[in-house]
ZADO-1210 file (C-alpha; in nm, 4 decimals, padded with zeros to 6 digits):
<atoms>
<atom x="22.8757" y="-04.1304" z="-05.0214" code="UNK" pos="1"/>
<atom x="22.8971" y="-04.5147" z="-04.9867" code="UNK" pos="2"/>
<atom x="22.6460" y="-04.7524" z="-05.1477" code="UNK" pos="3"/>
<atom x="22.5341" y="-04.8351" z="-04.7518" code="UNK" pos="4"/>
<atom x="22.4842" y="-04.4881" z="-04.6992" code="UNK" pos="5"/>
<atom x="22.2614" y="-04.3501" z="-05.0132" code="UNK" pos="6"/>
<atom x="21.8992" y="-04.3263" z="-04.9742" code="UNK" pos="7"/>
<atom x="21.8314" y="-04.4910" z="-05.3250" code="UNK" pos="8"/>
<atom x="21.9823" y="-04.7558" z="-05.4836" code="UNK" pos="9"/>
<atom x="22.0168" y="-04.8724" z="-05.8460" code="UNK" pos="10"/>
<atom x="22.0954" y="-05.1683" z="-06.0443" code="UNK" pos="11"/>
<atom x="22.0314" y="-05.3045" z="-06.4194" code="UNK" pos="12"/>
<atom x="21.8829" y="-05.6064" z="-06.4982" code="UNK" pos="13"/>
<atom x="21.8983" y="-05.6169" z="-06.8698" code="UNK" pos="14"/>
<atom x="21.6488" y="-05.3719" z="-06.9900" code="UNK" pos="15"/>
<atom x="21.4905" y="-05.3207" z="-06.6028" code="UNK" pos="16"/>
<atom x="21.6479" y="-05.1140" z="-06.3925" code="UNK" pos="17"/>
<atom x="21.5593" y="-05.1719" z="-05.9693" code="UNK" pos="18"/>
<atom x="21.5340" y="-04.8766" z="-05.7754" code="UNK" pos="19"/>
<atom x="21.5359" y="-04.9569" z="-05.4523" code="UNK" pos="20"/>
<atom x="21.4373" y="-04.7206" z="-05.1106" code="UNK" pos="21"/>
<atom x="21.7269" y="-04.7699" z="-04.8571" code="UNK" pos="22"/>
<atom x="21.6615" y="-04.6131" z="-04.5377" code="UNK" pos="23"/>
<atom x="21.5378" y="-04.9211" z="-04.3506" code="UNK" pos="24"/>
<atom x="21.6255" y="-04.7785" z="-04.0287" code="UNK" pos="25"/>
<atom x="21.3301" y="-04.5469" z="-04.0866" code="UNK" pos="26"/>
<atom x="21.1024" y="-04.8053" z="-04.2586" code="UNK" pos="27"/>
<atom x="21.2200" y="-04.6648" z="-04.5864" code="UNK" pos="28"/>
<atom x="20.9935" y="-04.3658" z="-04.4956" code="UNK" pos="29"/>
<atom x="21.0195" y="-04.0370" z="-04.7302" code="UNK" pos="30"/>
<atom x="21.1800" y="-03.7168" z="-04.6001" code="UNK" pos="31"/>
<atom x="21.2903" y="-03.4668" z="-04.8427" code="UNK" pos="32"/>
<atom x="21.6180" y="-03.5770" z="-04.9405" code="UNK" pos="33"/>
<atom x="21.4927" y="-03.9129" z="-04.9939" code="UNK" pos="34"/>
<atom x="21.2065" y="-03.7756" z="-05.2255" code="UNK" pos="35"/>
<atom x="21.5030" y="-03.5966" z="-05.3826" code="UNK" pos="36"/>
<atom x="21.7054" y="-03.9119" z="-05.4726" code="UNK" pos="37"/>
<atom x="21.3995" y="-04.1051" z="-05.5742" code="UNK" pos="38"/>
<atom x="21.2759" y="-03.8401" z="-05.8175" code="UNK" pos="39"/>
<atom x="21.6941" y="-03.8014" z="-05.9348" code="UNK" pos="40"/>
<atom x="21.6663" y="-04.1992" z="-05.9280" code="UNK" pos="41"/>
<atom x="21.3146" y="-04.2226" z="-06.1990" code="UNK" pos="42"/>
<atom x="21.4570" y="-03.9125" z="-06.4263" code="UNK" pos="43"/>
<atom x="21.7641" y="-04.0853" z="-06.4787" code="UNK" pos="44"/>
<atom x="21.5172" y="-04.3990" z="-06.5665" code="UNK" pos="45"/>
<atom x="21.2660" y="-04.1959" z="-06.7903" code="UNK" pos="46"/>
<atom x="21.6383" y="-04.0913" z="-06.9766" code="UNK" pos="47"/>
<atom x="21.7774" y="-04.4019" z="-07.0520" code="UNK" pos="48"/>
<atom x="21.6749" y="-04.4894" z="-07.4028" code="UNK" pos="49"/>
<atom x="21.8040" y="-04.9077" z="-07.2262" code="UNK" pos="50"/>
<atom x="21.5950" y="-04.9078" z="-06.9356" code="UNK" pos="51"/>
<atom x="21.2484" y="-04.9882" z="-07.0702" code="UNK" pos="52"/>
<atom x="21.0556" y="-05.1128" z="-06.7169" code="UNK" pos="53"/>
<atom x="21.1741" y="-04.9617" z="-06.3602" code="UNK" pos="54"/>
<atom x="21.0710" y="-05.2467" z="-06.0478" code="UNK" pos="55"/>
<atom x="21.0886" y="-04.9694" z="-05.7457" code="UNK" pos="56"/>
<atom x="21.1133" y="-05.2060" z="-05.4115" code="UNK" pos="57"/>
<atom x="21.2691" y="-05.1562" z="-05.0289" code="UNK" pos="58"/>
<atom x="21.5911" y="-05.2561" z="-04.7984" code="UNK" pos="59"/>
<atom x="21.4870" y="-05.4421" z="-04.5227" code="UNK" pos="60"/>
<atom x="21.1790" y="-05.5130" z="-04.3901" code="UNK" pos="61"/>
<atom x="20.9405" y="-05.2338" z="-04.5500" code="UNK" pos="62"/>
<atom x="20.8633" y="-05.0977" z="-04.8590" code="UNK" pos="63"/>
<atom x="20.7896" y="-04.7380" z="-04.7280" code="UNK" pos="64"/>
<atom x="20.6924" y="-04.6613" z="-04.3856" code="UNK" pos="65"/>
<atom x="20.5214" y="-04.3519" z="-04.6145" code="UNK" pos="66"/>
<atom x="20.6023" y="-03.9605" z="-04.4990" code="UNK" pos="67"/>
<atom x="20.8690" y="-03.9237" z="-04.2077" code="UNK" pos="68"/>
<atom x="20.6415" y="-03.8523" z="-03.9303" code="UNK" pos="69"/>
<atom x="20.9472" y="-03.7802" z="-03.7192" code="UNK" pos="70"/>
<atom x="21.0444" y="-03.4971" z="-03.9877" code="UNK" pos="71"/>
<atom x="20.6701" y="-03.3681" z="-03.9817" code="UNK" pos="72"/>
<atom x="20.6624" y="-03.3250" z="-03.5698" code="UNK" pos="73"/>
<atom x="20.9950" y="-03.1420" z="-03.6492" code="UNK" pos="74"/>
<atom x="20.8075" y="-02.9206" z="-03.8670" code="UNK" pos="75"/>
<atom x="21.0390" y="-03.0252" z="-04.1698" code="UNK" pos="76"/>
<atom x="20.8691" y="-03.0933" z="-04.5433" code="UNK" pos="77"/>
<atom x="20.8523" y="-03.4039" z="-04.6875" code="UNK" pos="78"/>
<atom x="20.7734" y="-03.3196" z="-05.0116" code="UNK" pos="79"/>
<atom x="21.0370" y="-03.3150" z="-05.3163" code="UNK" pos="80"/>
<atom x="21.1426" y="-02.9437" z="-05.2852" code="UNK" pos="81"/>
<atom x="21.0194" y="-02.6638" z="-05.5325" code="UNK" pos="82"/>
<atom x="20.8221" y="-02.9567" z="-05.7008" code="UNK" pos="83"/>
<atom x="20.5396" y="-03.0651" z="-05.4591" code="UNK" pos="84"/>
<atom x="20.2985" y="-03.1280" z="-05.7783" code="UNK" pos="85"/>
<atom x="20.4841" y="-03.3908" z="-05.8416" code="UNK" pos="86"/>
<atom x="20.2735" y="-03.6019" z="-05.5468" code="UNK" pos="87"/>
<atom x="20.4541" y="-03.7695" z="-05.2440" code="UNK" pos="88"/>
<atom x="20.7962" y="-03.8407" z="-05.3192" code="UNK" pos="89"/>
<atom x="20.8033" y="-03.6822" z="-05.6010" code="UNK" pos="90"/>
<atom x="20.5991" y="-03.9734" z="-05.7998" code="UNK" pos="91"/>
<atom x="20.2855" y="-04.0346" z="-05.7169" code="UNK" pos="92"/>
<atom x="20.1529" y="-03.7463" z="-05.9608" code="UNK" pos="93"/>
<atom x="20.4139" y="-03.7328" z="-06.1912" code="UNK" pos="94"/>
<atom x="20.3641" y="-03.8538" z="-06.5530" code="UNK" pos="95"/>
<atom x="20.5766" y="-04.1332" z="-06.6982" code="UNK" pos="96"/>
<atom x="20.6316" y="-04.3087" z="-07.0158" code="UNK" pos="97"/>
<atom x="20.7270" y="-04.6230" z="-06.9241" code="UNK" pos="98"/>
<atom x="20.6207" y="-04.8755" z="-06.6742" code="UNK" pos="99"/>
<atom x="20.6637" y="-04.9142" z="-06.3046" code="UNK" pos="100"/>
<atom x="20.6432" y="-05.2435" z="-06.1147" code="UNK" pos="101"/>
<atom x="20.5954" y="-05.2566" z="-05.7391" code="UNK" pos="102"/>
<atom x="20.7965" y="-05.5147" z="-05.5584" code="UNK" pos="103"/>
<atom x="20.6186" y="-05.4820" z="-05.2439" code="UNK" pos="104"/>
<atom x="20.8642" y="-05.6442" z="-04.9932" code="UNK" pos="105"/>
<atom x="20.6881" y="-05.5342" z="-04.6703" code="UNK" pos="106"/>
<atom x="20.4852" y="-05.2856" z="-04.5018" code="UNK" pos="107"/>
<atom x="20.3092" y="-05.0065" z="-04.7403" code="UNK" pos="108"/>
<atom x="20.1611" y="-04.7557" z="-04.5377" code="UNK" pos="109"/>
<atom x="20.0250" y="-04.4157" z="-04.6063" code="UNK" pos="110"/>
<atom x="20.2813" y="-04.2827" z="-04.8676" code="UNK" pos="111"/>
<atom x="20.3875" y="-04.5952" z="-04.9555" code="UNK" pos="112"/>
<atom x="20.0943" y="-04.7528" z="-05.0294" code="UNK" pos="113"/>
<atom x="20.0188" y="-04.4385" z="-05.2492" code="UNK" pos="114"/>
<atom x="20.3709" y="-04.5555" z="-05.4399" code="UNK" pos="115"/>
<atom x="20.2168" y="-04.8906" z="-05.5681" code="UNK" pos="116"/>
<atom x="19.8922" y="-04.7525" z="-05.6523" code="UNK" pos="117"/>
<atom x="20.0711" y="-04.5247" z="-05.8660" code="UNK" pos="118"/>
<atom x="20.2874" y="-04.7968" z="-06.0102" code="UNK" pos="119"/>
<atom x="20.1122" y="-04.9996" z="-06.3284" code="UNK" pos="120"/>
<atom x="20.1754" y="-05.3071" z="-06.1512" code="UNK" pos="121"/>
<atom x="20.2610" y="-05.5145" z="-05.8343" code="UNK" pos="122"/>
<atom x="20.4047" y="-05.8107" z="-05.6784" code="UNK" pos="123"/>
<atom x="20.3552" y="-05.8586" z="-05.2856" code="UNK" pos="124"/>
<atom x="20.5024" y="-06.0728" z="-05.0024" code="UNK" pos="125"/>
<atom x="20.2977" y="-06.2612" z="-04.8620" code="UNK" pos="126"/>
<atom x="20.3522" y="-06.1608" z="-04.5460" code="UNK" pos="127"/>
<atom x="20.2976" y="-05.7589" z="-04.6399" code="UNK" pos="128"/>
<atom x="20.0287" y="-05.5204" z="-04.5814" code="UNK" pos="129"/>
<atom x="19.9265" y="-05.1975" z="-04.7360" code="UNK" pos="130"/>
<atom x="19.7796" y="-04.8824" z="-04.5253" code="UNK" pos="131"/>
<atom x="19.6570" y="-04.5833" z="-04.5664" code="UNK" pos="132"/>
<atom x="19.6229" y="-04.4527" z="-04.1699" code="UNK" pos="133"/>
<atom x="19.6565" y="-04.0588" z="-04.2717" code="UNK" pos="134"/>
<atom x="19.2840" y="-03.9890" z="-04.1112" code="UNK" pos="135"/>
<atom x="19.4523" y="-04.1115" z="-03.7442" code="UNK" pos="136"/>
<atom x="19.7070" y="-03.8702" z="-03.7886" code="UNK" pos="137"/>
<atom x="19.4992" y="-03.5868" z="-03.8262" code="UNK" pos="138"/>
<atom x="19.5664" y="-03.5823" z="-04.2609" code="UNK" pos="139"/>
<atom x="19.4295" y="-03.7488" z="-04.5152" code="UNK" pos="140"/>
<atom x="19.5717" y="-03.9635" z="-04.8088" code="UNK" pos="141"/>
<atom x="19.7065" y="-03.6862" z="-05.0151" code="UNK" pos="142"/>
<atom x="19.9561" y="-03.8594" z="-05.2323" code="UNK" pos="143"/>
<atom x="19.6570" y="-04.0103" z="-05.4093" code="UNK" pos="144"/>
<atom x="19.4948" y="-04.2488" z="-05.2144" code="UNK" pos="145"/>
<atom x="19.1924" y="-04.1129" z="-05.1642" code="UNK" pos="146"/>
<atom x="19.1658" y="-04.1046" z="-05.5513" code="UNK" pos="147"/>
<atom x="19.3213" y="-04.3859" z="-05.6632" code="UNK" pos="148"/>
<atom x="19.1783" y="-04.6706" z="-05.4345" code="UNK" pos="149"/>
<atom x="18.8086" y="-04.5688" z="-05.5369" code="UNK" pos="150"/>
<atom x="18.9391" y="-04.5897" z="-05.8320" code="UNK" pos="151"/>
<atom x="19.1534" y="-04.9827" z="-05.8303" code="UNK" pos="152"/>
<atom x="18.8601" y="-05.1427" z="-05.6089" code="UNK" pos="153"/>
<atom x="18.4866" y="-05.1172" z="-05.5484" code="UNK" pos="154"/>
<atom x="18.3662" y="-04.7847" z="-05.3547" code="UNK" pos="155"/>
<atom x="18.2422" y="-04.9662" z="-04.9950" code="UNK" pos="156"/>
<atom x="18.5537" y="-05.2072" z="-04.9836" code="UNK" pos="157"/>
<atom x="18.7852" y="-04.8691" z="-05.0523" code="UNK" pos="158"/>
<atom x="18.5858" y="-04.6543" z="-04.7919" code="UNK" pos="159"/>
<atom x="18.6103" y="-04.9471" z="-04.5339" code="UNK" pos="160"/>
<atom x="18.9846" y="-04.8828" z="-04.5667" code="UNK" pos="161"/>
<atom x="19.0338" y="-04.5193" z="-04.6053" code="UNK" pos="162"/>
<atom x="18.7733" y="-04.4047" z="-04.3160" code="UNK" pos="163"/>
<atom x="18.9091" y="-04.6473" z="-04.0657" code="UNK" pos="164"/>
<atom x="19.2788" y="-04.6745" z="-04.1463" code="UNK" pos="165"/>
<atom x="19.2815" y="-05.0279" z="-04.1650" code="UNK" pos="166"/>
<atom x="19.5443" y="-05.2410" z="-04.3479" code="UNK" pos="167"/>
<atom x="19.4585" y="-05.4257" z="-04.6310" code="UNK" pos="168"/>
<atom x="19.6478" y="-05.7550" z="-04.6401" code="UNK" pos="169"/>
<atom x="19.8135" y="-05.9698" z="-04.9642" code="UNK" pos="170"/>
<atom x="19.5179" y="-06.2088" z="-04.9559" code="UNK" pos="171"/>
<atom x="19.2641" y="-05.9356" z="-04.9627" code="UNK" pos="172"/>
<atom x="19.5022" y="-05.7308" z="-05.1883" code="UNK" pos="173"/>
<atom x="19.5192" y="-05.9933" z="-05.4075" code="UNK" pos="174"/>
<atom x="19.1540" y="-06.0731" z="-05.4432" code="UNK" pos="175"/>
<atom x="19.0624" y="-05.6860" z="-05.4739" code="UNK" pos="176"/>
<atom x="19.2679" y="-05.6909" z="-05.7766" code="UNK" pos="177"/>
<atom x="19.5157" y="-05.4613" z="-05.6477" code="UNK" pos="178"/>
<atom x="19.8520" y="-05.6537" z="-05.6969" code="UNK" pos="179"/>
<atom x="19.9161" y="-05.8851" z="-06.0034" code="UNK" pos="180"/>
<atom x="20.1457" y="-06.1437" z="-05.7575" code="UNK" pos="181"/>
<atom x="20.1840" y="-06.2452" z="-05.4100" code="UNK" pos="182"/>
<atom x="20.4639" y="-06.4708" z="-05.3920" code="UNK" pos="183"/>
<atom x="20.6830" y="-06.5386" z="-05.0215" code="UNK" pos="184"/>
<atom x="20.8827" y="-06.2908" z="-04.9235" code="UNK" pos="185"/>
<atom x="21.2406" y="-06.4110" z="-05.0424" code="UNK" pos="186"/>
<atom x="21.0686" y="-06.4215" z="-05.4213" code="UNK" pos="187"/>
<atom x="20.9100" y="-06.1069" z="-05.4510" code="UNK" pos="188"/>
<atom x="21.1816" y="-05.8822" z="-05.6189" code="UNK" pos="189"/>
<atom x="21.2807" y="-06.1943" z="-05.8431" code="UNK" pos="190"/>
<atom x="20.8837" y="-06.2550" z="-05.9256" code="UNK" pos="191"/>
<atom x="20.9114" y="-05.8704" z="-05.9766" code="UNK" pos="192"/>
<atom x="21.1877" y="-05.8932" z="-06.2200" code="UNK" pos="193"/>
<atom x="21.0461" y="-06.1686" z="-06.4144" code="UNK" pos="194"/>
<atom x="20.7430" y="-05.9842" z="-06.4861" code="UNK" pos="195"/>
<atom x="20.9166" y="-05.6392" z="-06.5865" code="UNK" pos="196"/>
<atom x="21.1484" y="-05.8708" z="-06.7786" code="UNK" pos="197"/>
<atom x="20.8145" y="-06.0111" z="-06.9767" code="UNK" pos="198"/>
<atom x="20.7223" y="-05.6445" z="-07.0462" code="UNK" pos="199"/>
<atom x="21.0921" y="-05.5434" z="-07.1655" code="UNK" pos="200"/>
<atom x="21.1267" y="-05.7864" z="-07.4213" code="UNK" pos="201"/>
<atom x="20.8382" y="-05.6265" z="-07.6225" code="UNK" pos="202"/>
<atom x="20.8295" y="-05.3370" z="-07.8323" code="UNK" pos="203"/>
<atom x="20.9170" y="-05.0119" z="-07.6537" code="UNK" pos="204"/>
<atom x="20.7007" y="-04.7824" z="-07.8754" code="UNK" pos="205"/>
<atom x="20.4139" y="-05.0270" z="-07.8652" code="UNK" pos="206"/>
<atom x="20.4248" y="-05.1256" z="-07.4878" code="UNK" pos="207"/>
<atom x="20.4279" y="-04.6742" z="-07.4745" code="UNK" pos="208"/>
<atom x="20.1164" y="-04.6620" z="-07.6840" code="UNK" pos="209"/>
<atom x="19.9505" y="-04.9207" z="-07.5190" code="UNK" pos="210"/>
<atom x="19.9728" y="-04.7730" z="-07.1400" code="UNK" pos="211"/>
<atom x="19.9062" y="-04.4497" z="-07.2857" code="UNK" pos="212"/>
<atom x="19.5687" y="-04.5478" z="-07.4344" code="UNK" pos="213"/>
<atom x="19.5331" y="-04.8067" z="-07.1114" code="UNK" pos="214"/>
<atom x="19.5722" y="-04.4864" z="-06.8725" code="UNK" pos="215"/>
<atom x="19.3498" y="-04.2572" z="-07.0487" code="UNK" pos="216"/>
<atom x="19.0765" y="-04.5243" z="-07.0985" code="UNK" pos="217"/>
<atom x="19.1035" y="-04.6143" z="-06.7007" code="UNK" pos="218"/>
<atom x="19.0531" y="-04.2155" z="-06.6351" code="UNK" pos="219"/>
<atom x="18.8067" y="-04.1605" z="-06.9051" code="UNK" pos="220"/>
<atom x="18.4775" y="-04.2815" z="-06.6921" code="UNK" pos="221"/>
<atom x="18.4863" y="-03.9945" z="-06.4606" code="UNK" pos="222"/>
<atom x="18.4668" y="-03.6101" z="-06.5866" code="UNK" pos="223"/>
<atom x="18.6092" y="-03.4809" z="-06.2795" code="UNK" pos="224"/>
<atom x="18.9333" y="-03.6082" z="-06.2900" code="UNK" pos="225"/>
<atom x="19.1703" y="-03.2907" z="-06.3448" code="UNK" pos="226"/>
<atom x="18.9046" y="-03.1168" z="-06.0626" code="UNK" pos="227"/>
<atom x="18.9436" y="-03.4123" z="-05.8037" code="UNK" pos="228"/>
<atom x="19.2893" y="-03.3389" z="-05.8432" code="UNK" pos="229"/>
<atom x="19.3390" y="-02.9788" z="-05.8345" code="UNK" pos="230"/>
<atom x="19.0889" y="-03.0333" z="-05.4964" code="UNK" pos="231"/>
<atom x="19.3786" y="-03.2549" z="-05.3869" code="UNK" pos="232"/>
<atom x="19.6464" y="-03.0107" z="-05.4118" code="UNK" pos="233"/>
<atom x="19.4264" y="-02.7240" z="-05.2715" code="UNK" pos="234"/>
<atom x="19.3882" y="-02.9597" z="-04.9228" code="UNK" pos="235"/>
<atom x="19.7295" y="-03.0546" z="-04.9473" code="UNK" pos="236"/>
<atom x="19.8063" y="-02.6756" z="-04.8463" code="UNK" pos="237"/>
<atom x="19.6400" y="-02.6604" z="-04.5995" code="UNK" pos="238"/>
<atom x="19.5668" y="-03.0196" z="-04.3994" code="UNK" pos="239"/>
<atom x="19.8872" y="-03.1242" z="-04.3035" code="UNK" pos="240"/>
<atom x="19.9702" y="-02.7519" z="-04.1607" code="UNK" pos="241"/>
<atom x="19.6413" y="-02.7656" z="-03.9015" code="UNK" pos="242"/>
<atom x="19.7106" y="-02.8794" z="-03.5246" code="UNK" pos="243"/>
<atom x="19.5553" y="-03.2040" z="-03.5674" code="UNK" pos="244"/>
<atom x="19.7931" y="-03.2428" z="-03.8216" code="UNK" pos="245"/>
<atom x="20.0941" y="-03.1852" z="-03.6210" code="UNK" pos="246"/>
<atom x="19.9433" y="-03.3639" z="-03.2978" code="UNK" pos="247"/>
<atom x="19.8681" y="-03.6861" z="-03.4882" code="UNK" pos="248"/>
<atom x="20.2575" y="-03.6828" z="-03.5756" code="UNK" pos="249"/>
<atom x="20.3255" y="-03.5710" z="-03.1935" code="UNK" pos="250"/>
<atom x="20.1499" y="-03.8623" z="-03.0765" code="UNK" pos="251"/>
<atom x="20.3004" y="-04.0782" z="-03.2718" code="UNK" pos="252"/>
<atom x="20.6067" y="-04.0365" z="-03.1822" code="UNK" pos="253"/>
<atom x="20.5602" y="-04.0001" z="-02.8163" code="UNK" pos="254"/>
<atom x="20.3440" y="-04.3299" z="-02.8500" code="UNK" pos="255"/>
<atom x="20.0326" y="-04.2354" z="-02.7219" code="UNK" pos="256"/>
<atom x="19.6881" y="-04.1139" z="-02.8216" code="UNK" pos="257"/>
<atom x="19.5898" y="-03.8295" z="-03.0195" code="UNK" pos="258"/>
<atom x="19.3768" y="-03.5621" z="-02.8509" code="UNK" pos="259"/>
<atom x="19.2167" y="-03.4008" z="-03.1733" code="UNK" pos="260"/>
<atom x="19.1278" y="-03.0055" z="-03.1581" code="UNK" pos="261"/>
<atom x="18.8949" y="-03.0076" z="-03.5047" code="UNK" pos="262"/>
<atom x="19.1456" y="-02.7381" z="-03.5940" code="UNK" pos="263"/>
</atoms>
């Protein structure tokens, strides 16, 4: 395999290594051999005692198009194989020691968008928009959306966005709190860069510590974490298997309008 043809890319930048979705064709969405080189892609990361910050970005003109919905209406799983509580592609609920920048380059949707609200940080083109559309496909956020936007931005503004699917742009994005940057579109990895490079220059043990205690103290105002979760995974077998599920990625890709069977 060719560096054109793999589905992940890597690269060092001093102490920051760039992992970088390359399916563009496909709107850098996941399928399961994608989740598999992303998840290869971050343990290789979490390994190297040099890479200290990861900056996970796109090719082309998305970040991630989130799950295949092509794969889905083929009936194919999109989750990292024999690991699906790991969360979508094999990230969003896995646990990390070091940080993760978003370089949000384009369009965040569904999946994707569930990738930067599981990253520590973000940086966003201008021109981008994140989405989290699952409930007109007949699903629901399960890679963590439904959890984590309550959680990054006020209850009414996040159920505005996950009950009607609608995107949230960089202006609003950036005024919500949810990224740290919006910058144009040809300076987003490079703003990206510069502020993983701010990060690596610092202590490794300390900047651990200090997410660590960050995390925890971010989770520790609701009790029902570990059961909001474990209700996530339970729905996650079962929601995306219904027909609504499977006729919401039908429609899709015949272009038309779902006819729902509230089964």
């Amino acid at each position: 395999m060719t560096a054109d043809d793999a589905l992940v890319l890597e690269r060092s930048v001093g102490h920051v290594r760039v992992i970088t979705l390359n399916r563009p064709a496909a709107l850098n969405s996941v399928h399961a051999d994608l989740a598999v080189a992303l998840s290869q892609a971050v343990d290789r990361f979490q390994a190297d005692p040099d890479a200290r910050v990861a900056v996970i970005t796109g090719t082309g003109r998305a970040f991630c198009a989130g799950a295949d919905l092509k794969a889905i209406a083929r009936g194919e799983d999109t989750l990292l194989p024999g690991h699906p509580e790991l969360g979508f592609a094999g990230l969003t609920q896995r646990t990390l020691t070091k940080p993760l920048v978003a370089a949000v380059n384009g369009l965040a949707l569904g999946g994707g968008a569930e990738l930067v609200l599981a990253c520590d940080l973000a940086v966003m083109s201008e021109d981008a928009e994140l989405g989290l559309p699952e409930v007109a496909r007949g699903i629901f956020p399960g890679g963590g959306g439904a959890i984590r936007l309550p959680q990054q931005v006020p209850l009414k503004l996040a159920m505005e966005k996950l009950l009607t699917g609608d995107r949230i742009s960089a202006a609003e994005a950036q005024a919500w709190g949810l990224v740290n940057v919006v910058t144009p579109a040809d300076d987003v990895v490079s703003t990206a860069l510069d502020l993983a490079g701010r990060i690596a220059r610092n202590s490794p043990q300390s900047v651990r510590v200090t997410r660590e205690l960050a995390l925890a103290a971010a989770g520790a105002g609701s009790p029902w974490a570990d059961v909001v979760w474990a209700r996530n995974s339970e729905l996650n077998e079962t929601i995306p298997f219904t027909e609504d599920a499977l006729e919401g990625a039908r429609a899709f890709v015949e272009r038309r309008l779902p006819v729902w069977q509230l089964r």
